[in-house]
C-alpha positions in Angstrom: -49.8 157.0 67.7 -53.5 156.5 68.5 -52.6 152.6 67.3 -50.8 152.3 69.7 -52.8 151.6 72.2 -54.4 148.1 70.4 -50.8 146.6 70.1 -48.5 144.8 72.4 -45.7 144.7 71.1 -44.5 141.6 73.6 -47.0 139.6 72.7 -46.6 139.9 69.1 -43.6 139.0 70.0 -42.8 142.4 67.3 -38.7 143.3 67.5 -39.6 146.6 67.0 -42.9 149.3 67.1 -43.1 151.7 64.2 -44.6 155.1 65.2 -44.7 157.7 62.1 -44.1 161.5 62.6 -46.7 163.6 62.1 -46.3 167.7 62.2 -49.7 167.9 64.3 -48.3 165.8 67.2 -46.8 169.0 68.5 -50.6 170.6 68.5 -52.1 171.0 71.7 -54.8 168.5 71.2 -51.6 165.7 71.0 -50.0 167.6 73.8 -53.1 166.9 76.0 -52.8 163.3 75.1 -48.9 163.4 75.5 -49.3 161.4 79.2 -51.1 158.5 77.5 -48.8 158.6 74.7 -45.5 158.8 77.0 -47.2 155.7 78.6 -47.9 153.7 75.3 -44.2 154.1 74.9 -43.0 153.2 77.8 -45.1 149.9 77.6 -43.8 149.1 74.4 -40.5 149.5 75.6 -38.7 153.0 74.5 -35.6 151.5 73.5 -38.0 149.2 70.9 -40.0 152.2 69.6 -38.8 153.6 66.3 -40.2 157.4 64.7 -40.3 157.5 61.6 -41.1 160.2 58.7 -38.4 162.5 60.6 -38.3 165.8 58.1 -37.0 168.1 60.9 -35.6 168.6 64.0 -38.9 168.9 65.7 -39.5 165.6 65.6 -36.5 164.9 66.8 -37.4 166.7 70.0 -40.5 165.1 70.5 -39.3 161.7 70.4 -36.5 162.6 72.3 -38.9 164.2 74.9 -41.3 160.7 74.8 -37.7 158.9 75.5 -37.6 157.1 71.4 -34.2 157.1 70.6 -34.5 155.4 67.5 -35.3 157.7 64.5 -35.8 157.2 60.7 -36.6 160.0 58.0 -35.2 162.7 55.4 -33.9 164.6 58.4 -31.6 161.7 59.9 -30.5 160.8 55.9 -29.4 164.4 55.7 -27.3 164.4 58.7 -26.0 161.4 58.4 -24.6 162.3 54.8 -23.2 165.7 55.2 -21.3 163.6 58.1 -19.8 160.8 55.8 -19.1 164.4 53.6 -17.1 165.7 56.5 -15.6 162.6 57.1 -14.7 162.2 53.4 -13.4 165.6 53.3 -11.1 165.4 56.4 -9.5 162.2 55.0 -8.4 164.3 51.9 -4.5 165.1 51.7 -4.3 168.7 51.7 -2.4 170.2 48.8 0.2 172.9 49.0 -0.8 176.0 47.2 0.8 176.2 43.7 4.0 178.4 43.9 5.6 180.1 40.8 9.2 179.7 39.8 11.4 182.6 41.8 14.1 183.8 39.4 16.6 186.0 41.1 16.4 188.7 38.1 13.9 191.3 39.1 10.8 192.0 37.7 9.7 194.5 35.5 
């Protein structure tokens, strides 16, 4: 995040900034930068930011709460499987249970 700072994104004519996740960005000593960071963002453009290294939803919430909406990481891979799972699974033909052969004579 600290690089930041040194690039301009429009200038470099860049598509895209690449920020990586870090578990210490929640610490308070990031969280007293947070106004400078929420600032390097919005100069960049927070539409053109991406976070990436996304291992939980905390990081989630943190890019969400700097206004990223682009995310990359094990976290987003997992959700996004277990949806195509889902999907998968509710395109399946559901099968009747298996019935056994009623005979009219009683059992004994």
């Amino acid at each position: 995040m600290e690089a930041l700072s040194f690039v301009d994104r429009k200038r470099l004519k860049a598509d895209f900034i690449k920020v990586a996740w870090r578990e210490e960005m929640t610490d308070n000593v990031i969280r007293k930068k947070y106004s400078e960071m929420d600032s390097l963002v919005k100069n960049s453009g927070r539409e053109r930011v991406i976070l990436c290294r996304c291992d939980s939803p905390t990081a989630i919430k943190f890019g969400q709460s700097l206004g990223i909406t682009l995310f990359q990481g094990r976290y987003i891979d997992n959700m996004i499987a277990r949806q195509r799972r889902a999907k998968r699974d509710a395109k399946k033909p559901v099968r009747p249970a298996p019935t056994r052969p009623t005979d009219d004579k009683p059992t004994r």
